[in-house]
N, CA, C and O atoms as a CHARMM CRD file, in Angstrom:
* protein
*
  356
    1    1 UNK  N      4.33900  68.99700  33.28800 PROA 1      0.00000
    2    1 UNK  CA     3.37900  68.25200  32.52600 PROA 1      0.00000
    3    1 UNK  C      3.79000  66.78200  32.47900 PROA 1      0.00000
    4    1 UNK  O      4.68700  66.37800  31.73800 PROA 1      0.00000
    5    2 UNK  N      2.98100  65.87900  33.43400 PROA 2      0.00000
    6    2 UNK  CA     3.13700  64.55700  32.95500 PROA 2      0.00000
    7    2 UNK  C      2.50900  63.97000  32.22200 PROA 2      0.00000
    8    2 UNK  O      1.39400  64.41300  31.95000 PROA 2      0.00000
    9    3 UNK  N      2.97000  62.74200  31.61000 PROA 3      0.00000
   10    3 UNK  CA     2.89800  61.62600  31.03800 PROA 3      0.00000
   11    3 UNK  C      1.31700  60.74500  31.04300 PROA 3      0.00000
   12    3 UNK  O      1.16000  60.07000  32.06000 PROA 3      0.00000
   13    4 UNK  N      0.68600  60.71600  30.48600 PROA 4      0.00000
   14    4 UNK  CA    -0.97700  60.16400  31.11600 PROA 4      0.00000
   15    4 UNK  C      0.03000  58.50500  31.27700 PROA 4      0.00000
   16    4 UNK  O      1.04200  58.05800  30.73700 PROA 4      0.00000
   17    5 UNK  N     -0.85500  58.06000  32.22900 PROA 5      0.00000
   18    5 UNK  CA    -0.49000  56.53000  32.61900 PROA 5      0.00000
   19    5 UNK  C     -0.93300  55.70500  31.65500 PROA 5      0.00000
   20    5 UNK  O     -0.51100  54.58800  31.95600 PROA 5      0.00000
   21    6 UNK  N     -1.69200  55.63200  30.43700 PROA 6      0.00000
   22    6 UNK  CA    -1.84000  54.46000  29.33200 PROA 6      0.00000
   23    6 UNK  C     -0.56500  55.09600  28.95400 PROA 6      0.00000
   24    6 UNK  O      0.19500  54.15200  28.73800 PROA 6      0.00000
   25    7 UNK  N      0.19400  56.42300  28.72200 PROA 7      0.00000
   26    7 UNK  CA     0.67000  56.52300  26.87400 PROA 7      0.00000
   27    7 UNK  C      1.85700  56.18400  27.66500 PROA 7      0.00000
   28    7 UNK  O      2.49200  55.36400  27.00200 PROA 7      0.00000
   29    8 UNK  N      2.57900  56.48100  29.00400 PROA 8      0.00000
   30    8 UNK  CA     3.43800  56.27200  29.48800 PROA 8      0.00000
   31    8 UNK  C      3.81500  54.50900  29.86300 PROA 8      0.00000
   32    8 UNK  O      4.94700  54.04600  29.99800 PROA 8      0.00000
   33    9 UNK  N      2.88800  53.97400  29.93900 PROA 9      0.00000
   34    9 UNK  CA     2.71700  52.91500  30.10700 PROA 9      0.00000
   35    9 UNK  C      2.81800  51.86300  28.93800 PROA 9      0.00000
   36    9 UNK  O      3.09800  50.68400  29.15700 PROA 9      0.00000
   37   10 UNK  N      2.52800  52.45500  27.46500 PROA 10     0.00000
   38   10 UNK  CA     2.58900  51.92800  26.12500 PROA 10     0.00000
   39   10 UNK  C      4.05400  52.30400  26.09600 PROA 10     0.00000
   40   10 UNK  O      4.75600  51.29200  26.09000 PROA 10     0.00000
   41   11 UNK  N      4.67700  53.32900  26.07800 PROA 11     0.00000
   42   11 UNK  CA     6.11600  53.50800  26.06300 PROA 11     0.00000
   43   11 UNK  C      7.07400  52.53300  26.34600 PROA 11     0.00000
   44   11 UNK  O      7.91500  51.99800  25.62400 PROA 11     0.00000
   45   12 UNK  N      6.68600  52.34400  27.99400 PROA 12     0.00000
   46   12 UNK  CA     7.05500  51.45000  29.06500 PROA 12     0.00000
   47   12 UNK  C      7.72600  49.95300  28.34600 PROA 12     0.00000
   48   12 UNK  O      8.81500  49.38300  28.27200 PROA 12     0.00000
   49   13 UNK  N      5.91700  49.70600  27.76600 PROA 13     0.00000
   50   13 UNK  CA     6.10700  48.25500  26.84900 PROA 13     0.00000
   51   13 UNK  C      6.49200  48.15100  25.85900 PROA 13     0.00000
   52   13 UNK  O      6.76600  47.00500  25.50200 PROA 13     0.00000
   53   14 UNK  N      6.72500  49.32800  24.85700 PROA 14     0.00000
   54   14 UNK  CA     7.66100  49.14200  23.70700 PROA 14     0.00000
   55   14 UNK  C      8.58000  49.04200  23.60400 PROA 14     0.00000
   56   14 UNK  O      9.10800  48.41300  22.68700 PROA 14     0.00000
   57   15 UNK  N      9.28400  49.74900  24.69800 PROA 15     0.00000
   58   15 UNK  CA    11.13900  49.83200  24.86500 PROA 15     0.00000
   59   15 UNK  C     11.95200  49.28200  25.93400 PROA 15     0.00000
   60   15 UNK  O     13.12500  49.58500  26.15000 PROA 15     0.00000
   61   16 UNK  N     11.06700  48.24000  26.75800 PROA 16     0.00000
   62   16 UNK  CA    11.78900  47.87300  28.07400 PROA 16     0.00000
   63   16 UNK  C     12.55800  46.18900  27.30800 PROA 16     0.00000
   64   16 UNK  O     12.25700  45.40800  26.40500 PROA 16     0.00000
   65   17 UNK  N     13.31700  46.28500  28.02000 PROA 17     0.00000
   66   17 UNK  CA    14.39200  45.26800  27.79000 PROA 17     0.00000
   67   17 UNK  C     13.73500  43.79800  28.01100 PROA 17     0.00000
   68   17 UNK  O     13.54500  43.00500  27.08900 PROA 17     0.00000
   69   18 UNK  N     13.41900  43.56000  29.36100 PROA 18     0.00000
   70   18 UNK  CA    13.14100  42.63200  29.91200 PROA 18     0.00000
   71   18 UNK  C     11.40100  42.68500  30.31600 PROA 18     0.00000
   72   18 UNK  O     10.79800  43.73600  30.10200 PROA 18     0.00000
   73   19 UNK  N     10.73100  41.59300  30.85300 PROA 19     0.00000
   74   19 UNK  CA     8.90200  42.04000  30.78300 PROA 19     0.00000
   75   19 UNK  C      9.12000  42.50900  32.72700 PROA 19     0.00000
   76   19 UNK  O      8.19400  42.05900  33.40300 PROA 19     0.00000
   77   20 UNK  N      9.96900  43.13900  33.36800 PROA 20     0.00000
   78   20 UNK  CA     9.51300  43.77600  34.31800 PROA 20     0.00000
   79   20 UNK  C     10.83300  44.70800  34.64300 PROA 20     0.00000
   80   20 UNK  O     11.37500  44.81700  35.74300 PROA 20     0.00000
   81   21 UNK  N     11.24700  45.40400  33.31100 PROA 21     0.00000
   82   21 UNK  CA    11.82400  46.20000  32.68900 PROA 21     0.00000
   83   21 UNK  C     11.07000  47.76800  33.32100 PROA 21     0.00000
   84   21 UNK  O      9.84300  47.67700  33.36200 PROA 21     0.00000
   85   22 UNK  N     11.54500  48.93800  33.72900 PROA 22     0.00000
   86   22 UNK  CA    11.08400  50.20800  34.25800 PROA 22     0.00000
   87   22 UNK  C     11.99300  51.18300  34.03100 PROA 22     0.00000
   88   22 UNK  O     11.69100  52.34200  33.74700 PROA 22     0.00000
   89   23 UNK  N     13.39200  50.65100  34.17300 PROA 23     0.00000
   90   23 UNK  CA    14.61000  51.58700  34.68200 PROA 23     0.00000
   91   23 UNK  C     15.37200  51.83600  33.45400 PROA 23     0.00000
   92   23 UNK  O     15.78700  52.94300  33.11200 PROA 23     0.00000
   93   24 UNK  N     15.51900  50.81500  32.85600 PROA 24     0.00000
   94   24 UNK  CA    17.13000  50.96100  31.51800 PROA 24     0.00000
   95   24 UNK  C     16.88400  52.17900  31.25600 PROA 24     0.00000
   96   24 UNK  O     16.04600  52.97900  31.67200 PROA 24     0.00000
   97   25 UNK  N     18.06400  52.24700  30.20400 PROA 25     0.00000
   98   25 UNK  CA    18.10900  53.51200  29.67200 PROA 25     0.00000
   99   25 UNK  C     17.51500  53.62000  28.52700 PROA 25     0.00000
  100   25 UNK  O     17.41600  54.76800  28.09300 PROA 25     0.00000
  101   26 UNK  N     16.98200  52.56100  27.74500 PROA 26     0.00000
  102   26 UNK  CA    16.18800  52.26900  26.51800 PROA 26     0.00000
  103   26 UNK  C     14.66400  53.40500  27.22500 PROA 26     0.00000
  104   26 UNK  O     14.10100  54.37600  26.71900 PROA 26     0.00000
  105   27 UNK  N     14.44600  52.69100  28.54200 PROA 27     0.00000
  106   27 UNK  CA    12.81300  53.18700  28.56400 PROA 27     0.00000
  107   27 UNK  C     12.95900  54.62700  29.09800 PROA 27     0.00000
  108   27 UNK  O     12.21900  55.58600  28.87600 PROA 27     0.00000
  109   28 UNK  N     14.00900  54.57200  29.80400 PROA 28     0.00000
  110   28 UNK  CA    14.18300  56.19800  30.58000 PROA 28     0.00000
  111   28 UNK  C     14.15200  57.16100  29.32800 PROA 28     0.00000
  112   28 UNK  O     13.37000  58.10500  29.44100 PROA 28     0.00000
  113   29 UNK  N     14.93200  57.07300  28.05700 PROA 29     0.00000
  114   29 UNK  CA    14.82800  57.71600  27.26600 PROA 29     0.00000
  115   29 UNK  C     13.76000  58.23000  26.11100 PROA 29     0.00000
  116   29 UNK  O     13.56100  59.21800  25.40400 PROA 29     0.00000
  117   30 UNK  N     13.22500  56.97800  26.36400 PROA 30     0.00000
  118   30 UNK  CA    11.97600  56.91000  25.71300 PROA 30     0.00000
  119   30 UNK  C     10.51500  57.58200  25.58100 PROA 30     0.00000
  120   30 UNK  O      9.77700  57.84200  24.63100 PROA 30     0.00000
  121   31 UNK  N     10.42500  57.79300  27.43000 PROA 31     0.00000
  122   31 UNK  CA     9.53400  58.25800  28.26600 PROA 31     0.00000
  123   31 UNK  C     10.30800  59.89200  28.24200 PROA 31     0.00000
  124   31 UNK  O      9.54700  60.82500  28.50000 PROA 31     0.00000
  125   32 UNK  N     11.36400  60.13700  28.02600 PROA 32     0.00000
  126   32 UNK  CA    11.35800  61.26900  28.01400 PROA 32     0.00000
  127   32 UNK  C     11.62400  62.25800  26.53600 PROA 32     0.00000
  128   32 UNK  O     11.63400  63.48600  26.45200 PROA 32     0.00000
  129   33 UNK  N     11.78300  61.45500  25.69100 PROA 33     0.00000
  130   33 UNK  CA    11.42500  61.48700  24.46700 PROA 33     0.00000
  131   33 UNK  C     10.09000  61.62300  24.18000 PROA 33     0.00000
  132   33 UNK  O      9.68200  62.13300  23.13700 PROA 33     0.00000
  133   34 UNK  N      9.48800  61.25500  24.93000 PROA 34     0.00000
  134   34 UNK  CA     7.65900  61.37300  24.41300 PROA 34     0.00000
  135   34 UNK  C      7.13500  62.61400  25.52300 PROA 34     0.00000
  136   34 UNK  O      5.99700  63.05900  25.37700 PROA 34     0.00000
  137   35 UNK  N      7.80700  63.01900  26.36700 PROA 35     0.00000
  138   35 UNK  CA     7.53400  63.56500  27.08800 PROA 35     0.00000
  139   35 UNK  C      8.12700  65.31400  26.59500 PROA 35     0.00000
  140   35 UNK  O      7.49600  66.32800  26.89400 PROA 35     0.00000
  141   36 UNK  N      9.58200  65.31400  25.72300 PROA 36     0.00000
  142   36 UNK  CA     9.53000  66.31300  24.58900 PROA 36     0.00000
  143   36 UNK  C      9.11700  66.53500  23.86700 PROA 36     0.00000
  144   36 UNK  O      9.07800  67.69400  23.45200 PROA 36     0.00000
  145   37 UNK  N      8.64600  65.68100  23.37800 PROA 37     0.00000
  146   37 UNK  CA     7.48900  65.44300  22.09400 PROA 37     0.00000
  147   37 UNK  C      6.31800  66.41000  22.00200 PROA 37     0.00000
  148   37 UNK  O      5.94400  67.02700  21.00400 PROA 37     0.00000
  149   38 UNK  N      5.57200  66.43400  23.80900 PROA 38     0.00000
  150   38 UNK  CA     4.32900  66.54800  23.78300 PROA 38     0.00000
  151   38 UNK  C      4.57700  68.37100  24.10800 PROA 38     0.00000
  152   38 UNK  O      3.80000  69.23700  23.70400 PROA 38     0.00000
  153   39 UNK  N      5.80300  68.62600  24.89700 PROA 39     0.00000
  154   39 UNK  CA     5.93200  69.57300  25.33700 PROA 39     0.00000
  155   39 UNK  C      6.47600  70.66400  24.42500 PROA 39     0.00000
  156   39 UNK  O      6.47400  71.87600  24.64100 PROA 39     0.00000
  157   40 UNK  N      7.14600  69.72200  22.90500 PROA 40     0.00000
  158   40 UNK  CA     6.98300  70.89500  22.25700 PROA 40     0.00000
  159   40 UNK  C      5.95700  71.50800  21.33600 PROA 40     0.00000
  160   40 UNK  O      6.02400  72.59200  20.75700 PROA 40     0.00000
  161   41 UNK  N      4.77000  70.39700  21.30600 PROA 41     0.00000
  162   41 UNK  CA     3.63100  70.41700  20.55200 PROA 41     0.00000
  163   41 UNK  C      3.05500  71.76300  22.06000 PROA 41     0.00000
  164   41 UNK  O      2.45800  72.81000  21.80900 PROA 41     0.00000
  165   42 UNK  N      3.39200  71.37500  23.26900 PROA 42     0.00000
  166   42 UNK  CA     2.35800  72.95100  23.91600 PROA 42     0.00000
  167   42 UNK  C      2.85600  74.12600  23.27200 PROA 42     0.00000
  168   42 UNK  O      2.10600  74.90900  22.68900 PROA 42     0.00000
  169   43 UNK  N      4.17100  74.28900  23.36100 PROA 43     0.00000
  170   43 UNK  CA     4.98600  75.69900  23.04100 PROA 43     0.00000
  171   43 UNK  C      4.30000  76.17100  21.52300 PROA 43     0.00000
  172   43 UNK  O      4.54500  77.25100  20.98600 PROA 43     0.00000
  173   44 UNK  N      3.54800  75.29700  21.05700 PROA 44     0.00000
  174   44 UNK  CA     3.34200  76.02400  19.59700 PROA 44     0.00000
  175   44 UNK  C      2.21600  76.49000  19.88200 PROA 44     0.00000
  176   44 UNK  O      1.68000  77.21800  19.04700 PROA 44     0.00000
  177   45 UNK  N      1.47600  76.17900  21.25200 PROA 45     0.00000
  178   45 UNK  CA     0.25200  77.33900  21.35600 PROA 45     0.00000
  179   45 UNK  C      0.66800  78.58800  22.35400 PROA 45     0.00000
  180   45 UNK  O      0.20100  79.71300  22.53100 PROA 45     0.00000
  181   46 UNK  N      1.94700  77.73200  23.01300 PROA 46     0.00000
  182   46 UNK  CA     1.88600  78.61500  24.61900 PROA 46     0.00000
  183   46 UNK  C      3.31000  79.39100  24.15100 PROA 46     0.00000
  184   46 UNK  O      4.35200  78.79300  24.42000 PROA 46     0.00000
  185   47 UNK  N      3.40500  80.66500  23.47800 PROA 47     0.00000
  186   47 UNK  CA     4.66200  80.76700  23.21800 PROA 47     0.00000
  187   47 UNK  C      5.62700  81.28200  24.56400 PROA 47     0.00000
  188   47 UNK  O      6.84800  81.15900  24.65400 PROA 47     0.00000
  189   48 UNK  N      4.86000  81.78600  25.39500 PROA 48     0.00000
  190   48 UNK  CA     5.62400  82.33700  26.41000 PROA 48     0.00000
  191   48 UNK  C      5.58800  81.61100  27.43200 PROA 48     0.00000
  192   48 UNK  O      5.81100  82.34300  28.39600 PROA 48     0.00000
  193   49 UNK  N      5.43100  80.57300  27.75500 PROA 49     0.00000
  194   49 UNK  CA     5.64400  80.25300  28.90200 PROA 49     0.00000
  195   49 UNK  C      6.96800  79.63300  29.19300 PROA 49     0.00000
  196   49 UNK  O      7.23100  78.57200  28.62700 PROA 49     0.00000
  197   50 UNK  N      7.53700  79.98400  29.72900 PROA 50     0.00000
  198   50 UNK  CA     8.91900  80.02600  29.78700 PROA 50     0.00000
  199   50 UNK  C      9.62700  79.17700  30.98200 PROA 50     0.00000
  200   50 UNK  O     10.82000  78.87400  31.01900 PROA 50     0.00000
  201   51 UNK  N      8.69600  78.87700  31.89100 PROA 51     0.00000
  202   51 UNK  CA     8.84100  78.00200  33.20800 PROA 51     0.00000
  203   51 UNK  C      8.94400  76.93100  32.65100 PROA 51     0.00000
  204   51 UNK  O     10.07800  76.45600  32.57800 PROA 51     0.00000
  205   52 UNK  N      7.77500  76.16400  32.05200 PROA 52     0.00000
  206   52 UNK  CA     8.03500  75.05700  31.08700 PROA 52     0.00000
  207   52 UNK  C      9.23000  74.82400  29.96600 PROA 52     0.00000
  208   52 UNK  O      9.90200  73.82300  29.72000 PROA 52     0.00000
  209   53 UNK  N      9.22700  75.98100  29.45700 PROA 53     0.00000
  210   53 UNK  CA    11.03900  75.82000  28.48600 PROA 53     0.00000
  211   53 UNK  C     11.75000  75.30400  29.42400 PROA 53     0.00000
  212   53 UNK  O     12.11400  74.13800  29.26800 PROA 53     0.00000
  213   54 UNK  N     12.02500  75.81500  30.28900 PROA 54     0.00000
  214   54 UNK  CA    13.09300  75.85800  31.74800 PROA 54     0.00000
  215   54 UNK  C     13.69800  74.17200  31.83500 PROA 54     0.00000
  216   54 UNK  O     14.82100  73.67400  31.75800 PROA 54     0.00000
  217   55 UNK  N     11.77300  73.41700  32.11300 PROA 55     0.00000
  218   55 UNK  CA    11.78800  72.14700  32.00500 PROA 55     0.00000
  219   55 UNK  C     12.55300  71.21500  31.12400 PROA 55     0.00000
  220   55 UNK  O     13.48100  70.44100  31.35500 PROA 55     0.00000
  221   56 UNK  N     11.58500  71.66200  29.55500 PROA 56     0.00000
  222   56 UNK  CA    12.06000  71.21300  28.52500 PROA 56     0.00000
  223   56 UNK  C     13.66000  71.01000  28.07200 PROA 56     0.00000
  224   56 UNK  O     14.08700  69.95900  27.59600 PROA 56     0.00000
  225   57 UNK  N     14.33300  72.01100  28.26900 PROA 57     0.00000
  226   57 UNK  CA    16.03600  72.37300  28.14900 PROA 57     0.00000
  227   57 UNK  C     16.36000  71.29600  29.40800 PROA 57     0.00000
  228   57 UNK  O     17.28300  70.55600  29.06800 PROA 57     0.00000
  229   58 UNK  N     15.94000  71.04200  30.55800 PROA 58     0.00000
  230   58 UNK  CA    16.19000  70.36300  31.24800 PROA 58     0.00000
  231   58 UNK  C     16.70400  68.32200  31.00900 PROA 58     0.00000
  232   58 UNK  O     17.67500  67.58300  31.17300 PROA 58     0.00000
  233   59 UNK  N     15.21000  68.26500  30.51900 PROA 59     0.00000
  234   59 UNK  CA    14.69100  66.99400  30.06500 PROA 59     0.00000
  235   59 UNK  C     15.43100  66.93700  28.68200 PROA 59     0.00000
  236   59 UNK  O     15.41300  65.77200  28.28300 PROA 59     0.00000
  237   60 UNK  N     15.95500  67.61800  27.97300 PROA 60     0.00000
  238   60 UNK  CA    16.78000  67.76800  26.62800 PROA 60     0.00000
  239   60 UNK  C     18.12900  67.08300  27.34200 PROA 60     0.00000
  240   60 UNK  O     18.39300  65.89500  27.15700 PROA 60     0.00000
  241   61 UNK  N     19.03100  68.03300  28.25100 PROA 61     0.00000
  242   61 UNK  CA    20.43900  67.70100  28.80600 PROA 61     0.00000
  243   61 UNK  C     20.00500  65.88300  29.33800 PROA 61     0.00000
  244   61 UNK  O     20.60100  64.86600  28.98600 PROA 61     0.00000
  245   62 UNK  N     18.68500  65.99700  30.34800 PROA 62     0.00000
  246   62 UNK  CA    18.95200  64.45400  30.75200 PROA 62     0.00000
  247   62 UNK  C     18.77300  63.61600  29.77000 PROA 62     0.00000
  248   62 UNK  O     18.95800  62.47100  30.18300 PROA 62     0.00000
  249   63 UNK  N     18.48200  63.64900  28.59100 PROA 63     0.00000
  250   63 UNK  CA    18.15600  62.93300  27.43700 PROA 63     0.00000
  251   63 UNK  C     19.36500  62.66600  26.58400 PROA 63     0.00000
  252   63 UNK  O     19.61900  61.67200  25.90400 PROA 63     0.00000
  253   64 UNK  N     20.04900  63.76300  26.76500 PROA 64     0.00000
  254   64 UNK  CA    21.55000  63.39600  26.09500 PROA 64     0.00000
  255   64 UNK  C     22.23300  62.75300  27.16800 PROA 64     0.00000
  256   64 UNK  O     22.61500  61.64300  26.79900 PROA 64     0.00000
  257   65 UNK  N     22.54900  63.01500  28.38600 PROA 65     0.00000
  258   65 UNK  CA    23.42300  62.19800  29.03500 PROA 65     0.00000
  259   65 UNK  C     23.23500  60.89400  28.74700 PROA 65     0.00000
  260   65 UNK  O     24.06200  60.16100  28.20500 PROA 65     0.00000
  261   66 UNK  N     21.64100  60.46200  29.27700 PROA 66     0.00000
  262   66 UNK  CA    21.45400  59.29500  29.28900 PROA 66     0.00000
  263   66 UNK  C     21.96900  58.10800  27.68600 PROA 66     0.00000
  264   66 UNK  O     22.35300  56.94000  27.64200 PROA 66     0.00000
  265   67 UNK  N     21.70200  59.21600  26.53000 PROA 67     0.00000
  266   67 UNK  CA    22.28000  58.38900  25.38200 PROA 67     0.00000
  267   67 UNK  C     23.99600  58.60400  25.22900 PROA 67     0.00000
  268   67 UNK  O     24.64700  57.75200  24.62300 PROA 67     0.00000
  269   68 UNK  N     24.51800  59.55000  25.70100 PROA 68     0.00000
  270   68 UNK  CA    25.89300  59.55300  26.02600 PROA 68     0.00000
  271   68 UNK  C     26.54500  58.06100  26.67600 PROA 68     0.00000
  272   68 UNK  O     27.33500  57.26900  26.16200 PROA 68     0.00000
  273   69 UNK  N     25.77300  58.03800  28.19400 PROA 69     0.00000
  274   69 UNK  CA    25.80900  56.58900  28.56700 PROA 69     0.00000
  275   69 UNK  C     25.63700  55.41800  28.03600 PROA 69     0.00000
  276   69 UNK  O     26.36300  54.47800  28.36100 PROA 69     0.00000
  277   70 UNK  N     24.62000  55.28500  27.11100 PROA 70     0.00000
  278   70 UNK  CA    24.15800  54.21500  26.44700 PROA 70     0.00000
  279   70 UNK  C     25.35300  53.64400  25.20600 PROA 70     0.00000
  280   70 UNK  O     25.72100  52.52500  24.84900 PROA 70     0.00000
  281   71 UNK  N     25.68400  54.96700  24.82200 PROA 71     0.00000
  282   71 UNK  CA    26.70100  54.97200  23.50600 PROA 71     0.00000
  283   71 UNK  C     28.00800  54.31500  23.70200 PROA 71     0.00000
  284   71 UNK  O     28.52000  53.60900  22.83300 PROA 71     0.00000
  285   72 UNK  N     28.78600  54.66300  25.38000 PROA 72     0.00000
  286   72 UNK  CA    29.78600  54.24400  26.09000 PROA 72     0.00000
  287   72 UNK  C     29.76000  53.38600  25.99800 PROA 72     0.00000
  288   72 UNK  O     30.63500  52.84500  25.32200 PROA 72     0.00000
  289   73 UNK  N     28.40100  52.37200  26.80800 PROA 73     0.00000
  290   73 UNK  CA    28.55200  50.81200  27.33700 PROA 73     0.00000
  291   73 UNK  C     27.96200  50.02100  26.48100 PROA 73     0.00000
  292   73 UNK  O     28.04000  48.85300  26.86100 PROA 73     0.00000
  293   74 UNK  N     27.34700  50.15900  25.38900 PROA 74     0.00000
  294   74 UNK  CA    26.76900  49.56900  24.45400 PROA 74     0.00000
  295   74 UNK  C     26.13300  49.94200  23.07700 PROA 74     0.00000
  296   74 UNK  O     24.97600  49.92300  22.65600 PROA 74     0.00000
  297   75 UNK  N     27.17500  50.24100  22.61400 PROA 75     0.00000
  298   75 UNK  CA    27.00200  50.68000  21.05800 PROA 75     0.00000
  299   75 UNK  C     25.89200  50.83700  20.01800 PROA 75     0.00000
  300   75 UNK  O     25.38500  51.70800  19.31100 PROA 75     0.00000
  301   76 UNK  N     25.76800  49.36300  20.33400 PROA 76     0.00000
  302   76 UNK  CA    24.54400  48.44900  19.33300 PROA 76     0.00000
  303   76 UNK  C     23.46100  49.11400  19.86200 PROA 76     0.00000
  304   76 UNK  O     23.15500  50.06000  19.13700 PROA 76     0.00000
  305   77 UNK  N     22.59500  48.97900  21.05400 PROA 77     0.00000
  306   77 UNK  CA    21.69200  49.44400  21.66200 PROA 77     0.00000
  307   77 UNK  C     21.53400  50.53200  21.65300 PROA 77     0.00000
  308   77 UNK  O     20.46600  51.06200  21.95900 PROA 77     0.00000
  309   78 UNK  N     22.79400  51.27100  21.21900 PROA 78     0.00000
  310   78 UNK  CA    22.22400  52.73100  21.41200 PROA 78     0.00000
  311   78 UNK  C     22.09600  53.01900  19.92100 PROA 78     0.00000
  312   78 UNK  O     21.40500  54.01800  19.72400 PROA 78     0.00000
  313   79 UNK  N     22.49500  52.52000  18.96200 PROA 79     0.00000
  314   79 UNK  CA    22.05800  52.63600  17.39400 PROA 79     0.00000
  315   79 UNK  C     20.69200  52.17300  16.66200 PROA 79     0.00000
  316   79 UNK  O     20.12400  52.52600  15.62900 PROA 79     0.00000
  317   80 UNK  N     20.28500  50.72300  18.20000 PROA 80     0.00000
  318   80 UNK  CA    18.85100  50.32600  17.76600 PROA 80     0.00000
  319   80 UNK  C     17.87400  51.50000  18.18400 PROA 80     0.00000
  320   80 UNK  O     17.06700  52.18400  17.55400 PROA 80     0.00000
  321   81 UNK  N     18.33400  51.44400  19.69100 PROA 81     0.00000
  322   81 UNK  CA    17.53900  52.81500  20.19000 PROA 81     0.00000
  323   81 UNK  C     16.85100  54.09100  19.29900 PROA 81     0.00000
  324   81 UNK  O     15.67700  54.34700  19.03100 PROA 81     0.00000
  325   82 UNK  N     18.12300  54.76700  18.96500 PROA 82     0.00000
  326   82 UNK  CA    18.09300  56.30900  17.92600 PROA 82     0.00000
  327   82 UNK  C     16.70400  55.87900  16.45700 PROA 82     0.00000
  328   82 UNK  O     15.64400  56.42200  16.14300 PROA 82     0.00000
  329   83 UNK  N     17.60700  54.43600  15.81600 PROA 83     0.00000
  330   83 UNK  CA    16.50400  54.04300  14.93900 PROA 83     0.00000
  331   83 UNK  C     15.11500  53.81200  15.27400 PROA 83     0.00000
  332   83 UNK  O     14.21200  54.04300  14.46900 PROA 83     0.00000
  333   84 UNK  N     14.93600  53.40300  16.33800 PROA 84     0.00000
  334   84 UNK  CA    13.66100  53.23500  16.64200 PROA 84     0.00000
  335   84 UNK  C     12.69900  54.68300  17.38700 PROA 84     0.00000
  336   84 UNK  O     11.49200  54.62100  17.15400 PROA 84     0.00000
  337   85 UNK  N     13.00600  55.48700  17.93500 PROA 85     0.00000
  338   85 UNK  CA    13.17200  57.25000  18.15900 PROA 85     0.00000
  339   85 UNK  C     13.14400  57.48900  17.15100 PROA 85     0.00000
  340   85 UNK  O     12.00900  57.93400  16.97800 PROA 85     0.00000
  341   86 UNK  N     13.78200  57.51500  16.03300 PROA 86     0.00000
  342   86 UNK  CA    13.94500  58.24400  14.97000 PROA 86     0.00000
  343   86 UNK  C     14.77900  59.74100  15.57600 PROA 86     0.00000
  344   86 UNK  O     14.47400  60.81700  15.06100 PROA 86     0.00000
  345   87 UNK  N     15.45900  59.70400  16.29500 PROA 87     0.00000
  346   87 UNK  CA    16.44500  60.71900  16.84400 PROA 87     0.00000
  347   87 UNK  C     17.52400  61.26000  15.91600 PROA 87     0.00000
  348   87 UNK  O     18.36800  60.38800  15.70900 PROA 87     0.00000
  349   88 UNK  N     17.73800  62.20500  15.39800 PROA 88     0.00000
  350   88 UNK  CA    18.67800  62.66200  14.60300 PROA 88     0.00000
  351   88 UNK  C     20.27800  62.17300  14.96100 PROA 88     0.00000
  352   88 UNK  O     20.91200  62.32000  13.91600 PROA 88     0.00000
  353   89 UNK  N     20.89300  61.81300  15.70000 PROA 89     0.00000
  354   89 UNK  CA    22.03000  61.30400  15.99000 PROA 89     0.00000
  355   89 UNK  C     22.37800  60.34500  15.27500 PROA 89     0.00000
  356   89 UNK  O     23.45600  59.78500  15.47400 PROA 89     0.00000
């Protein structure tokens, strides 16, 4: 399940660093933060589909690495980050 191109694209512009910003780890996380978001709002209709969990648990691990990384090389950013997510960490 992807991302529609406005909401992914509003993401894009809320959390990118720089104005031709795509890659950091601010937006990578972001986009996949909204992208758990949506996927756990399916599971509350779709309880079994389980291919998609598969995903989800997936996109969970790359979501922690990536703030694992963030936490290493830049502290601050990764504390503005979480606050602005509202991420339990």
């Amino acid at each position: 399940m992807a991302l529609a191109v406005d909401v992914k694209s509003r993401v894009i512009g809320k959390y990118r660093v720089h104005p031709t910003d795509t890659g950091s780890p601010e937006v990578q996380i972001a986009v996949l933060s909204q992208r758990i978001a949506e996927l756990t709002e399916h599971f509350k209709t779709h309880e079994g589909d389980h291919h998609s969990r598969r995903g989800l648990l997936s996109m969970v691990a790359r979501r922690r690495r990536l703030l694992k990384y963030l936490m290493g090389t830049s502290p601050e950013r990764y504390q503005a980050l979480i606050q602005k997510l509202g991420i339990r960490r």
